[in-house]
N, C-alpha and C positions, 0 to 999 in steps of 0.2 A: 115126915120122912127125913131119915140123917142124910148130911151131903155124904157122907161117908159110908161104905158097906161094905162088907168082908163076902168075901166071894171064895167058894167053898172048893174042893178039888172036882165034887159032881157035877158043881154049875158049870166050870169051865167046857167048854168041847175041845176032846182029840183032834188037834190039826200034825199030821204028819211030816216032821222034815224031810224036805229031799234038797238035796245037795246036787247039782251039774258040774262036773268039770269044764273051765274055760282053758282054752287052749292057747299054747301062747302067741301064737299067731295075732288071735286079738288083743290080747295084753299087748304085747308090742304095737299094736295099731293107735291101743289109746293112750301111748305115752308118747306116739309120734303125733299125733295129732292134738293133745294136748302140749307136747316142744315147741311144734310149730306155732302153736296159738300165742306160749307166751314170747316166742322171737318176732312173731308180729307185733303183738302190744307195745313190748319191750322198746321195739325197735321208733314206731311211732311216738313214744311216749319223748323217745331221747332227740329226734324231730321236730315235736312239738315245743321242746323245752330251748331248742339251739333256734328256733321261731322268735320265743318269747323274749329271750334275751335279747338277739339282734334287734327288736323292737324298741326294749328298754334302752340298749343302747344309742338306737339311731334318736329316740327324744331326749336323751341327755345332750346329743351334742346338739342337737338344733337348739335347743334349751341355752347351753353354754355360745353358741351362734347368734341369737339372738341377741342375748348379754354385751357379748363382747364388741360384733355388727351389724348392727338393726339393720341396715340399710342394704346389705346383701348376705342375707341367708343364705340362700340357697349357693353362691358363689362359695362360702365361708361353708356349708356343709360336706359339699363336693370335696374341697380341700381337704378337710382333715380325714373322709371316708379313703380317700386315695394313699395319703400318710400314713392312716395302719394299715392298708393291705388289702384295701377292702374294693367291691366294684362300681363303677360309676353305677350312678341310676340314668 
């Protein structure tokens, strides 16, 4: 048997279009709820991101802390978080 077959206009069956009107009520329902969805993502995403940074940052300087005063990090980390503007831990 061919993987292939030509399919005829008898073999097919009549399936009838019907068409509903959607009203815009709901239209308008699925573009508000689809806004909201992506200002929620959005919104998280840009949270998560301002997370990850702070993170990166906070090991650069203990990083740089280290380096510079082994002997009190955490003294030396405090300082500089305070110097840009940032809140104690």
């Amino acid at each position: 048997m061919p993987a292939v077959r030509i399919v005829t206009q008898e073999e097919v069956p009549y399936v009838p279009v019907t068409s509903t009107e959607i009203s815009p009520r709901r239209v308008w329902i699925y573009i508000g709820v689809i806004m909201m969805s992506l200002v929620v993502i959005g919104t998280w995403l840009v949270w998560f991101s301002a997370v990850i940074q702070r993170n990166f940052q906070e090991e650069d300087i203990r990083a740089a802390c280290r380096r510079a005063m082994p002997e009190t990090v955490d003294r030396c980390f405090d300082t500089v978080v305070i110097q840009r503007g940032g809140i104690r831990r």
